[in-house]
Each structure stands twice: as structure tokens, then as C-alpha cells.
PAZAPA-4460 file (N, C-alpha, C; in steps of 0.05 Angstrom, whole numbers, plus 32768, in hexadecimal, padded with zeros to 4 digits):
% residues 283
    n_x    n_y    n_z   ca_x   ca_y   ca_z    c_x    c_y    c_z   seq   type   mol
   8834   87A5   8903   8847   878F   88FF   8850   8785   891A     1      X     A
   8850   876E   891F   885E   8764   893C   8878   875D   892F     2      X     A
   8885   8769   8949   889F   8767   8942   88AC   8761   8967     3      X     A
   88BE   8756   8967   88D0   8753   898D   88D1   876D   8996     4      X     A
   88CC   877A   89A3   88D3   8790   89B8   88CC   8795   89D7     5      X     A
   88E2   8782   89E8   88D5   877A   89F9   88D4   879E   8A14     6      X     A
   88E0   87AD   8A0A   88E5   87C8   8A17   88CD   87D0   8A13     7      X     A
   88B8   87D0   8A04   889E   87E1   8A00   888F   87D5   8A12     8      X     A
   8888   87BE   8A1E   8883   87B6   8A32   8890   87B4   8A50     9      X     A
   88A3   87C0   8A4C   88B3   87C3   8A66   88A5   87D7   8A71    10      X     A
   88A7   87F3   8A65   889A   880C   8A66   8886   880D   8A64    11      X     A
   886B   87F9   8A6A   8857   8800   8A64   8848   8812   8A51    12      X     A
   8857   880B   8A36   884C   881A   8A1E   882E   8810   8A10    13      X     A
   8824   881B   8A10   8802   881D   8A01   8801   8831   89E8    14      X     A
   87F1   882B   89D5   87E7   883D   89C4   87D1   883A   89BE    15      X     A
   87C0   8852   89B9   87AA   885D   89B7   87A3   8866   8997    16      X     A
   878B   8861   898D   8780   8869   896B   8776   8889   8971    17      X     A
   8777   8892   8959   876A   88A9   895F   8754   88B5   8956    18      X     A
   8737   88B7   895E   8725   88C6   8957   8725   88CD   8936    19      X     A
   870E   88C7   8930   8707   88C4   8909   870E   88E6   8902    20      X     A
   870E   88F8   8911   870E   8913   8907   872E   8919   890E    21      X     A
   873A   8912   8919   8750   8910   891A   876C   88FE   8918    22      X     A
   875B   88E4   8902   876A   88D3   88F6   8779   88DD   88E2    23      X     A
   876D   88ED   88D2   8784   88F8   88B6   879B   8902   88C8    24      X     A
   879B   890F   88DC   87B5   891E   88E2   87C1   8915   88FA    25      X     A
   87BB   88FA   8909   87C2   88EF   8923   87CC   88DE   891C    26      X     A
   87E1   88C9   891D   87EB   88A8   891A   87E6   88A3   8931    27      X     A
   87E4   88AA   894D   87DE   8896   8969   87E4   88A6   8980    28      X     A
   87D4   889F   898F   87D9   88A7   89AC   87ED   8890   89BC    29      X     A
   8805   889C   89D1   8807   8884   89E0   880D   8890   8A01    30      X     A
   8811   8879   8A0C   8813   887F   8A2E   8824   886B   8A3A    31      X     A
   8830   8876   8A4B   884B   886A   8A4E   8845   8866   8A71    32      X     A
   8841   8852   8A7C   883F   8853   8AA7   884E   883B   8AB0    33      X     A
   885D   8848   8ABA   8869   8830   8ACD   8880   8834   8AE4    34      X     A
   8886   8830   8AF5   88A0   8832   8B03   88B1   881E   8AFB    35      X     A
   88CB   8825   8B01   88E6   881E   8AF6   88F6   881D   8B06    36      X     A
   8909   8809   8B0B   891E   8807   8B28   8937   8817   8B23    37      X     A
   893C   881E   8B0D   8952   882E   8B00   8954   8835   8AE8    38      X     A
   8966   884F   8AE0   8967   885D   8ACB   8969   8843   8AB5    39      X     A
   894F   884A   8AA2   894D   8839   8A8A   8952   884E   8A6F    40      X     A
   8959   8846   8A56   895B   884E   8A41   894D   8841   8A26    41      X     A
   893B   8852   8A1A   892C   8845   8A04   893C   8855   89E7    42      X     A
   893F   8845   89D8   8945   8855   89C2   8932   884E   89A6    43      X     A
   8927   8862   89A6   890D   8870   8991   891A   887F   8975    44      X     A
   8910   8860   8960   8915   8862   8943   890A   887D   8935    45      X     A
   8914   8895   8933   8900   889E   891E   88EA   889C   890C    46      X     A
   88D3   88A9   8904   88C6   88A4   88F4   88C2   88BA   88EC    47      X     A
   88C8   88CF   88EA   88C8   88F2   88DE   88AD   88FB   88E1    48      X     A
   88A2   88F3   88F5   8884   88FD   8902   8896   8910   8915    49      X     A
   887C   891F   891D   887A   8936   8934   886E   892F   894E    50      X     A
   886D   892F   8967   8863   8928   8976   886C   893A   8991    51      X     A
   8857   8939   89A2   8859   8942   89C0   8855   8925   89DB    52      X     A
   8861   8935   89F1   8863   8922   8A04   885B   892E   8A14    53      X     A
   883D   8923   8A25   8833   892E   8A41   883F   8925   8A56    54      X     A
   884E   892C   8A61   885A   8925   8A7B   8854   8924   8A95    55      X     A
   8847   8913   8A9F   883D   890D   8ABB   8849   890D   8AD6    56      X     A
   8866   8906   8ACB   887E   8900   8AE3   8894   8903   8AE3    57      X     A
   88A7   88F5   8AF0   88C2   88FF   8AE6   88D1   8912   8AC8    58      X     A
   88E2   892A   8AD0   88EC   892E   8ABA   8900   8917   8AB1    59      X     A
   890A   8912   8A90   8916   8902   8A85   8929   8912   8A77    60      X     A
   893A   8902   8A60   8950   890B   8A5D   8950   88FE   8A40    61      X     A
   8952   890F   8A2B   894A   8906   8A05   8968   8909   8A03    62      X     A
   8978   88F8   89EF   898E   88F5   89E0   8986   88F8   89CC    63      X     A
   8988   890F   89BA   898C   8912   8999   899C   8915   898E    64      X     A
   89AC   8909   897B   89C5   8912   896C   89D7   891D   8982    65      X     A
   89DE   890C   898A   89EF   8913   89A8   89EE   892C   89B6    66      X     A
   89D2   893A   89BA   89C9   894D   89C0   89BA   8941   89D8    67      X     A
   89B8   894B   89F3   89AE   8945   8A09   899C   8956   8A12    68      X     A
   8986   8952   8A14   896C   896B   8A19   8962   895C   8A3C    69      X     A
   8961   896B   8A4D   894C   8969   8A61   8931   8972   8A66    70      X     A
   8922   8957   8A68   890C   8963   8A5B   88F1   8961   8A7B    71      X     A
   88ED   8978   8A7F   88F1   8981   8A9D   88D0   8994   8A9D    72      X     A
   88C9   898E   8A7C   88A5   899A   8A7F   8895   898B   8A7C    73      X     A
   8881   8993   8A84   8861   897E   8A76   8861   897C   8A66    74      X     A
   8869   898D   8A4E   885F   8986   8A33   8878   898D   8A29    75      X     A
   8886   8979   8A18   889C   8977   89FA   8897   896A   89E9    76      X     A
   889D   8979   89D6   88A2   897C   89BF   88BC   896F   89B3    77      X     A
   88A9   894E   899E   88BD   8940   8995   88C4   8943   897D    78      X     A
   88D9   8957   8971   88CF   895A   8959   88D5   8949   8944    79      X     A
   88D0   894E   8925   88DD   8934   8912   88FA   893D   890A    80      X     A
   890B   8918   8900   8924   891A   8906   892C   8901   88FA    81      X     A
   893C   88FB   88EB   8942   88DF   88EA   895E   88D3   88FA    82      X     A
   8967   88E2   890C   8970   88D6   8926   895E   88C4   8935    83      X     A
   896B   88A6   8945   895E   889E   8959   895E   88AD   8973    84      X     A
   894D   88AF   8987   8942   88C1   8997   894E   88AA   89B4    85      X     A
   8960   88B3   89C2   895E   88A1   89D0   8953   88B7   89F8    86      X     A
   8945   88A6   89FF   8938   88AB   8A10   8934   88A2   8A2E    87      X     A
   893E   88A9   8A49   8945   88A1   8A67   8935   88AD   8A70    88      X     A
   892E   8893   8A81   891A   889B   8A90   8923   8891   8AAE    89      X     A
   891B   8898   8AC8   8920   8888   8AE0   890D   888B   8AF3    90      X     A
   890B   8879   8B02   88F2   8873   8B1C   88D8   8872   8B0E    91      X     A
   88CA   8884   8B06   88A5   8883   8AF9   88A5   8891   8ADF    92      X     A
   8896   8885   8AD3   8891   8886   8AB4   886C   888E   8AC0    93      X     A
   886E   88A6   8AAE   884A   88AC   8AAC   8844   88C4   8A93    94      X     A
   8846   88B8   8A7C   8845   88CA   8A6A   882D   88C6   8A49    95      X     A
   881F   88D2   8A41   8812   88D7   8A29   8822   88E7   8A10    96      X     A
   8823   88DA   89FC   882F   88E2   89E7   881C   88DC   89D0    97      X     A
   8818   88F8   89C0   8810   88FC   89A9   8822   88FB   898E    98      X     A
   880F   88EA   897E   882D   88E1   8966   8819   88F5   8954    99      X     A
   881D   8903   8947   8814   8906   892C   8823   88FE   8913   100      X     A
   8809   88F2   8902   8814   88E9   88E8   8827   88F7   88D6   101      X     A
   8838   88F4   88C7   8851   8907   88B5   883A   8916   88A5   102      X     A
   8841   892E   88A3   8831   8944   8895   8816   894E   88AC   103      X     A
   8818   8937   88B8   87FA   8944   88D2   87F8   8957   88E2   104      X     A
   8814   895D   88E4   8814   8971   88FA   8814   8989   88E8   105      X     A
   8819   8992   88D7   8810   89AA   88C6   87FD   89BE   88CB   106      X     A
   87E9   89AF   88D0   87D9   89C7   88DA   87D0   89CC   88EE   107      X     A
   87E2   89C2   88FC   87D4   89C7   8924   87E8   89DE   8921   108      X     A
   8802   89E3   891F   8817   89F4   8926   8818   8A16   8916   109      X     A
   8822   8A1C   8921   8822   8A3F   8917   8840   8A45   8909   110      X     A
   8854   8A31   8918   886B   8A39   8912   8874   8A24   88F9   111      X     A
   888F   8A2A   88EB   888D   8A1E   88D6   889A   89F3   88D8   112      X     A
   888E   89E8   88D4   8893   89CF   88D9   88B8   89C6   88D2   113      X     A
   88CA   89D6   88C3   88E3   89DA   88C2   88ED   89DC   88E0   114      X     A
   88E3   89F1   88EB   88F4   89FD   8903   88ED   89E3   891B   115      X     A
   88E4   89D3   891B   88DE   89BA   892D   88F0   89A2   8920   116      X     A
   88FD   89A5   8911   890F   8990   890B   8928   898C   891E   117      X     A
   892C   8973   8920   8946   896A   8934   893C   896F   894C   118      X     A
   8929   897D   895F   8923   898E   897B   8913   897E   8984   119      X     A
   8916   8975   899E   8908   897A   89B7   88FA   898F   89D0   120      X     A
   88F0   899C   89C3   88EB   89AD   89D3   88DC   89B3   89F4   121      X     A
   88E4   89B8   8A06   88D7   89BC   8A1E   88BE   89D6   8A1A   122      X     A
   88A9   89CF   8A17   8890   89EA   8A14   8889   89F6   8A2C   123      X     A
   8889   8A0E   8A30   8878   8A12   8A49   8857   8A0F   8A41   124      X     A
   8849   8A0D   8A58   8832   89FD   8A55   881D   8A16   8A4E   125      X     A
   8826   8A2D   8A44   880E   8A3F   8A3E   880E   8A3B   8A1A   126      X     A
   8826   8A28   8A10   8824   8A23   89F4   8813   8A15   89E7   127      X     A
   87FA   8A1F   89DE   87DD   8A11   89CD   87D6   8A0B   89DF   128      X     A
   87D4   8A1B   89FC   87BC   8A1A   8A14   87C7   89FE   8A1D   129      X     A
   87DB   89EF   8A1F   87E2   89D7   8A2D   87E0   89DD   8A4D   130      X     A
   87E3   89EB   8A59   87DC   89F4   8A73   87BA   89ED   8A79   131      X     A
   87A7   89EC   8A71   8791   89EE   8A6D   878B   89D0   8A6B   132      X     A
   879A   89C4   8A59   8792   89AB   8A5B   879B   89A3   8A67   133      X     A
   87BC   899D   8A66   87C7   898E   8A85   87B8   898B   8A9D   134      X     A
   87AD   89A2   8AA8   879F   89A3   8ABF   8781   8991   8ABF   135      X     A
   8776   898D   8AA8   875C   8986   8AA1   876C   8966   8AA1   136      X     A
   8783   8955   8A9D   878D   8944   8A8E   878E   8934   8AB7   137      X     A
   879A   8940   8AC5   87A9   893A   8AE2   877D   8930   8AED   138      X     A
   8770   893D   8AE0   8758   893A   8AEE   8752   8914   8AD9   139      X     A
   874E   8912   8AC5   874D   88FC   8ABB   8750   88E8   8ACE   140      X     A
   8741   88CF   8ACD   8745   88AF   8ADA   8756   889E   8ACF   141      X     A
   8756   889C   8AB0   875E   8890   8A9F   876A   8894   8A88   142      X     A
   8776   888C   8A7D   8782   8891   8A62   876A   8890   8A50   143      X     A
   8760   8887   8A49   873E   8884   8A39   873E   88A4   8A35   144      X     A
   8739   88B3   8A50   8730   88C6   8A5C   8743   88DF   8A52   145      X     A
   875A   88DC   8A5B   8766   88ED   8A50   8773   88FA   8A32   146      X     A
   876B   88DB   8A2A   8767   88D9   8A0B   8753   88E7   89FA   147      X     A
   8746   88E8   8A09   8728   88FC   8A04   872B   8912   8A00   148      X     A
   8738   8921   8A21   8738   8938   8A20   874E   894B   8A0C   149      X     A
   876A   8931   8A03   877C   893D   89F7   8774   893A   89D6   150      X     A
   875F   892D   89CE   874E   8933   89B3   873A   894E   89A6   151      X     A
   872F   8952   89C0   871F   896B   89CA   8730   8984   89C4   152      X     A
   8744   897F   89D3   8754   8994   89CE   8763   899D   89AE   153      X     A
   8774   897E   89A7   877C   8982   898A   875E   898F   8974   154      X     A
   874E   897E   8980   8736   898C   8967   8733   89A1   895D   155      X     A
   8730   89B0   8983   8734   89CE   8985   8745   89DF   8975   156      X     A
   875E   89D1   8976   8770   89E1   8966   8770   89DA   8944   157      X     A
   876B   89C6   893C   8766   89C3   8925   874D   89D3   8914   158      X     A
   873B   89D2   892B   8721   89E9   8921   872F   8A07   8916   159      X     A
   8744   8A0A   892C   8757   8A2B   8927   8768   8A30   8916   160      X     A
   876C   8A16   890F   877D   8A16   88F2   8772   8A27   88D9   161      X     A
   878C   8A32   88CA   877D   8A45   88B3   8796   8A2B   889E   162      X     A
   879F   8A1D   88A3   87BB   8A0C   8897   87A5   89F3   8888   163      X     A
   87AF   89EF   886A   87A6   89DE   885D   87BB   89C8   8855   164      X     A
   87BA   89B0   8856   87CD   8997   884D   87CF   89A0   882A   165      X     A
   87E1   899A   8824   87E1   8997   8802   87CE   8982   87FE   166      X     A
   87BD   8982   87EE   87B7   8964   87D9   87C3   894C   87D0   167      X     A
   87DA   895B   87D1   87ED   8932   87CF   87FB   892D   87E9   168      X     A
   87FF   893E   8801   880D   893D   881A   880E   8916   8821   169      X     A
   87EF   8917   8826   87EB   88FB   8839   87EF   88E1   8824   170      X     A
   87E1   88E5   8806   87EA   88D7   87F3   880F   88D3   87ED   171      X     A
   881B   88E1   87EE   883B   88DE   87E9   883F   88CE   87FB   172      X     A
   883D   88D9   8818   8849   88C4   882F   8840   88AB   8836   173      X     A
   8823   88AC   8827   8814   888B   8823   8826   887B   8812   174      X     A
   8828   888C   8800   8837   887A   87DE   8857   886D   87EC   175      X     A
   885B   887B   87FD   887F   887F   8802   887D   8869   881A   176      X     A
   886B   886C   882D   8862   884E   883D   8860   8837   882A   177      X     A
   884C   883A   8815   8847   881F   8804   885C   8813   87F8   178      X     A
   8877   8822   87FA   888A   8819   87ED   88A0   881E   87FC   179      X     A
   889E   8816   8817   88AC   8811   8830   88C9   8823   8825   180      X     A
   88C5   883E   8820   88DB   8854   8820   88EB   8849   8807   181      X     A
   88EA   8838   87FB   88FF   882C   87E5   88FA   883A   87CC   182      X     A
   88F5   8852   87C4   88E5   8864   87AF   88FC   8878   87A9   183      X     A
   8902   8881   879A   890A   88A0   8788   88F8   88AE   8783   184      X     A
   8906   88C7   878D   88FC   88E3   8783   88EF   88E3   876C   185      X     A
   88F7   88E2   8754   88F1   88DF   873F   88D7   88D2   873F   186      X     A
   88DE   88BA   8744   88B8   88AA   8744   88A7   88B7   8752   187      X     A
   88AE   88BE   8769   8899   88D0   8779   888B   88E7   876C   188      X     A
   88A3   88F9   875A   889E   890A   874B   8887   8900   8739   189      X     A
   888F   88E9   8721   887F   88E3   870D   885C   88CE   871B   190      X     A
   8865   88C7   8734   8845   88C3   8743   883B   88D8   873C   191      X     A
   8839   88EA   874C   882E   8900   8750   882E   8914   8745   192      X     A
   8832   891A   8724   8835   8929   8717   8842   8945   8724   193      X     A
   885B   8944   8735   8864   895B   8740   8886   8961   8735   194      X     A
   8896   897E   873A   88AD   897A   872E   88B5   8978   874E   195      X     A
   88D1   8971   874E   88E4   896D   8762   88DE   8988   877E   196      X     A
   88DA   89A1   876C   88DC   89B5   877A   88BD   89B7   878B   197      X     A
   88A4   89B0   877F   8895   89A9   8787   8891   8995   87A1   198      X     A
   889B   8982   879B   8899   896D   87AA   88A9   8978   87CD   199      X     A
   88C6   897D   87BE   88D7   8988   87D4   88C6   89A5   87E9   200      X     A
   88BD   89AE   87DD   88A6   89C4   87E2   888E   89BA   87F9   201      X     A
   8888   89A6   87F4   886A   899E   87FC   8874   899A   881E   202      X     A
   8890   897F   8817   8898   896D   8830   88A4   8984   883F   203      X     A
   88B6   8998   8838   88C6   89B6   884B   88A5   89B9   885C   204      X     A
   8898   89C6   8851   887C   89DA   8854   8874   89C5   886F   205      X     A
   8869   89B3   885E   885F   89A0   8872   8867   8983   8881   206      X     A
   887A   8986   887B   8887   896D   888E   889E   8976   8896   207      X     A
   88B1   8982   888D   88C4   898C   889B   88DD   897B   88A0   208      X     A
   88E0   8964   887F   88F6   895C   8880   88F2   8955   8858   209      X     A
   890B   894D   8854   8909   8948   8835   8903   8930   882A   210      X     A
   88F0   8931   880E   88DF   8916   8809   88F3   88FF   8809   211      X     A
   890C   8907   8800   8927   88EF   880A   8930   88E7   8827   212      X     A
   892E   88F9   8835   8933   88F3   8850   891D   88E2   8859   213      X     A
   8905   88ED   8854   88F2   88D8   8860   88E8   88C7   8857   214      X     A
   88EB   88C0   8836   88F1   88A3   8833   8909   889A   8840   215      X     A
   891D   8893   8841   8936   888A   884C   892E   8881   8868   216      X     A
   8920   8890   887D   8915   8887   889D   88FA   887D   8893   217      X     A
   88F0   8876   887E   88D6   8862   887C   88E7   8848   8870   218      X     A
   88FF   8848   8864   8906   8832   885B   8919   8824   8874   219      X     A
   8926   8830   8886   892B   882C   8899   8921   881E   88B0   220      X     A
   890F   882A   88B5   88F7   8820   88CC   88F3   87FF   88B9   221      X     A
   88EC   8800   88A5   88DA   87E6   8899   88F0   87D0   88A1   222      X     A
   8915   87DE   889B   8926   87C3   88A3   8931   87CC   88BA   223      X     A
   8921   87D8   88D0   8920   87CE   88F1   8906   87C1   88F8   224      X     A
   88F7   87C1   88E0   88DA   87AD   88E7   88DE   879D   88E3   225      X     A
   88F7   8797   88CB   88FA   8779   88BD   890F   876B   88CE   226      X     A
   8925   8776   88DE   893A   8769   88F5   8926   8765   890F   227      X     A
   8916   8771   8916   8909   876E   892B   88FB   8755   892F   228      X     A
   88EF   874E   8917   88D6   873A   8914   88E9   871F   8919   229      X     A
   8905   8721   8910   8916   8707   8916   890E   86EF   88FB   230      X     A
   8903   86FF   88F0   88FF   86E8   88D9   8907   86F5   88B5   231      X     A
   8927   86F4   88C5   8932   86FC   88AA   8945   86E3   88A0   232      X     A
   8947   86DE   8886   8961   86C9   887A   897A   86D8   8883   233      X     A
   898A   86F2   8885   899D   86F6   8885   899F   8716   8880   234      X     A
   89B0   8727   888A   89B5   8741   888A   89B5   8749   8875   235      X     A
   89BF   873E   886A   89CB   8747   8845   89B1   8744   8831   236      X     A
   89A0   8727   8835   898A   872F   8832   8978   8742   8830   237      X     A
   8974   8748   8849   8963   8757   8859   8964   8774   884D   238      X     A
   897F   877C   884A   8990   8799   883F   8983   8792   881F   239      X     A
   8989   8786   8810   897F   877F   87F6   8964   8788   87F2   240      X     A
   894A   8774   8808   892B   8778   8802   8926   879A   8801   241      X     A
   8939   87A5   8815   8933   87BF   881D   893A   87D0   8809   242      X     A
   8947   87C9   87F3   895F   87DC   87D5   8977   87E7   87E6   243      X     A
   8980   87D9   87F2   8998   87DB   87FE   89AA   87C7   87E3   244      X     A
   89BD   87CC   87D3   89CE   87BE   87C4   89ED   87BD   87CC   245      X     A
   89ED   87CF   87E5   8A0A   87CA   87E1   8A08   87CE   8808   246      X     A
   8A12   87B6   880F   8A1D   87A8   882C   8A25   87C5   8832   247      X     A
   8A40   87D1   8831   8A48   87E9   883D   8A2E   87F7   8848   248      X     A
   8A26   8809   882A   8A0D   881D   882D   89FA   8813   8848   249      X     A
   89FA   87F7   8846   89E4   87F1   8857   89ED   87EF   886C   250      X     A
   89FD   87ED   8879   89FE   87EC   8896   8A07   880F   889D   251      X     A
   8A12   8820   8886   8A16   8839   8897   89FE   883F   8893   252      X     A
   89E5   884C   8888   89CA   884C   8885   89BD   883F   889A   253      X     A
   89BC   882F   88A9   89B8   881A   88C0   89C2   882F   88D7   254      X     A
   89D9   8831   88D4   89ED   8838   88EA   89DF   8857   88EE   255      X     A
   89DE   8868   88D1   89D3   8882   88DC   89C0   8883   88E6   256      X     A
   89AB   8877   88E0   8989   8879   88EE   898F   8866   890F   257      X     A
   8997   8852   890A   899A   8849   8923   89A9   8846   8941   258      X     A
   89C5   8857   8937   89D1   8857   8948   89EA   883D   8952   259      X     A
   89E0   8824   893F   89ED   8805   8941   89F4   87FF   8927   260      X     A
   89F5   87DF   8929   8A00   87D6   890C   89E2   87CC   8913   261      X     A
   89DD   87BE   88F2   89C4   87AC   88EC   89C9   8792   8900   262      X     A
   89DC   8787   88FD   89ED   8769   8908   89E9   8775   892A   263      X     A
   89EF   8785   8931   89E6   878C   8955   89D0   878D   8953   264      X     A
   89C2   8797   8948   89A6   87A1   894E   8999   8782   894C   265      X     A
   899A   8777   8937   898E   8758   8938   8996   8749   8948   266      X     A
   89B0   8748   894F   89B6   872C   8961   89AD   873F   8981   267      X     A
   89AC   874F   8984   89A2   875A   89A0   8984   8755   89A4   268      X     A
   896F   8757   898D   895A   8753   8990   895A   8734   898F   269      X     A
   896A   8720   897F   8968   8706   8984   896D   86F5   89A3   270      X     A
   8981   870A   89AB   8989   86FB   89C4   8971   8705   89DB   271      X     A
   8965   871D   89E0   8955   8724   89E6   893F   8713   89E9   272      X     A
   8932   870D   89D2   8919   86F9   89C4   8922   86DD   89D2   273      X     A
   893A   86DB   89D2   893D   86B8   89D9   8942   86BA   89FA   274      X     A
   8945   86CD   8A01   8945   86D2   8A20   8929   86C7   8A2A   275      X     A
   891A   86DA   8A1E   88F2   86D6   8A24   88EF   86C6   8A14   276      X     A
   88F2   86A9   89FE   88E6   8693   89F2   88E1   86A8   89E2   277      X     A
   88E2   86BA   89CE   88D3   86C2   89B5   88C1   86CB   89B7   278      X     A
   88B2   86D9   89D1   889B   86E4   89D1   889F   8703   89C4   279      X     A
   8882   8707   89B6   8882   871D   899C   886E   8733   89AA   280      X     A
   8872   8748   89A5   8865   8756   89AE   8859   8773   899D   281      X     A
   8842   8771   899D   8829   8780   8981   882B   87A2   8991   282      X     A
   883B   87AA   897A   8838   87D8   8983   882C   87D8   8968   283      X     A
***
């Protein structure tokens, strides 16, 4: 979806597809290069994915739930959360980050996908032989390149997997996308021929947040896709398309995932957009 975000280009943000054998359980590679004349701040919407960050250069500094992590290794650990993630960086940006898709990371890990909720973690680099690659990663020319070698590696570990996805894992979170998070339990339940306890079972095991919570940050994201794009009739609207019925609900729901009101978050991206003429920019 193009939507205004003129900060992903500030930071030289790129994303990368991932390899056919590691499409079921990857949503994207990305890489982040650039120098910076002073401490900048990005703040990163949830999406209740799991992800790592290869770190090239400067340590940075993660805000979660007003929790402050210094993040001071090569490799962290982003875990899932429906807090926005806000993120400082200063002087050089040189980093690779692996997103895995919700439920994807399931079977690369040993530990239980619960205990990575809310955390950032700093890894030392002997964790799933990251030492090993890092070093193979510093030799790389290119991002292409290092993209390669950090596929090679996931494969590896996926080969070592004894961890199986449920049967409806990737189907639920498809269905719950198709219906931009605006779904009940219940329907989910009667989709998928599962009871409540089931269902709640599958998303703990393997995703590591609840089938309500992560609808709620898929319905979310869709109305920060829908304020972003600048092509809305009106807030109240907007709250409405989303099954938002009641004004209140919707702006504290707004306010929790985002950190703002809906009304800041739009008129900041409007004034922004009209700064640069409206130019749109495709993540």
C-alpha cells in the first residue's frame, strides 16, 4: 500500500523478499544505511511479528512501554508486542533486520514464543551461531550478498527444527488479514471449526499473543494505513470503516497502539506531505 512516510526515506530504509523456501515463515528482509547529523527518532507501529536486528554500527536506544533498552549488540531481538517501538539512532545507521511472518518464527526457536513477548533483547553472538555469521556478513559487498548468506543460515536452522506449525496457524492469520482485524472470536472459532480454547491454544503456542490482541494491531495498522494515505473523508469516518462505533473507543484504541490521537497523527502526516508537495512513498 503507498501510504506518506517521509522518515523511511530519511534512513535509508529498503526491503528485501524472501527466498521461496523461506517464504511461509519470512515477511521481509530490510536494511537500514545512512549517516545522520543528529539524534533522530523513528517510531515503529507494531505488527505482533518477531524479528532480529543485525547491527553494523552504532549502538541505539529502543523505547518500549516506557521501558528503555540499550541496545549495544550485533544481534537483537525484537520481540512481538502491541506497543509502538520507538527507536534513536545518531551519527550512522548500518543495519539488517529480519521480520518474520506472525506464527513464522515458531520453528526456528527452542524457547517458548510467550517468553519473547514485550522484549528486546541484546543476544550474545554465540546465540544460533550468530557469531559465525556476523563475521561471514562484515566480509559481504552488498546487501544482495548478505541477504544470501543470512538465508543460508535461517535454512540451516529450519532444517534443525523438530517444531511443526498447526494446520490452521497461517490460514487464521490470512483470514484475520482478509478482514483487516475487524473479526470476533467467535467467527474465527466457527471459520475454522475450533473452540475458543483451541484457538487461544494455537496463537499462545505459536505466536505468542492472543487471537484478540492480534486482531486489534491488524485492525489498527489498516487505520494507520488509512490516515497515512491522506485520503480519508473524516476521522469519524475512518473509525466507522474500521468497526470502530463509538468516537471515544476510537481514539483511546488509537491512543494505545500509537502513542497519539488519530487527529495528531493525521494532521502531522498532512502537514509533513504538504511540506514535500504530496510525494508518496511505496514500503
Amino acid at each position: 500500500m503507498s501510504y506518506f512516510n517521509k522518515d523511511l526515506e530519511d534512513i535509508g530504509f529498503k526491503l528485501y523478499e524472501p527466498c521461496e523456501e523461506l517464504e511461509p515463515y519470512i515477511y521481509n528482509y530490510w536494511s537500514i544505511r545512512n549517516k545522520i547529523d543528529s539524534r533522530k527518532t523513528n517510531k515503529i507501529l507494531s505488527d505482533g511479528s518477531i524479528g532480529f536486528t543485525i547491527n553494523f554500527a552504532n549502538p541505539y536506544e529502543i523505547t518500549l512501554n516506557s521501558k528503555d533498552i540499550y541496545c549495544n549488540a550485533k544481534v537483537i531481538l525484537n520481540g512481538q508486542s502491541k506497543y509502538p517501538m520507538f527507536i534513536t539512532f545518531e551519527k550512522y545507521l548500518d543495519a539488517i533486520g529480519i521480520r518474520f511472518k506472525v506464527g513464522g518464527a515458531y520453528k526456528f526457536f527452542d524457547e517458548e514464543i510467550t517468553s519473547l513477548c514485550d522484549k528486546n533483547i541484546n543476544y550474545d553472538e554465540s546465540f544460533w551461531g550468530f557469531d559465525i555469521l556476523y563475521k561471514d556478513l562484515l566480509e559481504k559487498k552488498n546487501n544482495q550478498e548478505k541477504i544470501q548468506a543470512i538465508e543460508k543460515f535461517l535454512i540451516n536452522r529450519l532444517k534443525c527444527s523438530k517444531k511443526q506449525n498447526s494446520e490452521y496457524t497461517f490460514d487464521i492469520v490470512n483470514f484475520i488479514y482478509d478482514n483487516k482485524g475487524d473479526i470476533s472470536i467467535e467467527c474465527l472459532c466457527d471459520e475454522f471449526s475450533l473452540s475458543k480454547r483451541q484457538l487461544e491454544r494455537i496463537f499462545k503456542k505459536e505466536i505468542g499473543l492472543s487471537a484478540k490482541l492480534f486482531s486489534r494491531i491488524v485492525r489498527m495498522r489498516n487505520v494507520r494505513d488509512s490516515l497515512s494515505s491522506l485520503e480519508v473523508e473524516n476521522l469519524t469516518t475512518t473509525g466507522y470503516n474500521n468497526g470502530f462505533f463509538d468516537q471515544a473507543h476510537f481514539i483511546k484504541e488509537f491512543k494505545s497502539f500509537m502513542n497519539e490521537t488519530p487527529k495528531n497523527y493525521y494532521q502531522n502526516k498532512l502537514s509533513m506531505a504538504k511540506t514535500l508537495k504530496f510525494k508518496k512513498f511505496e514500503i
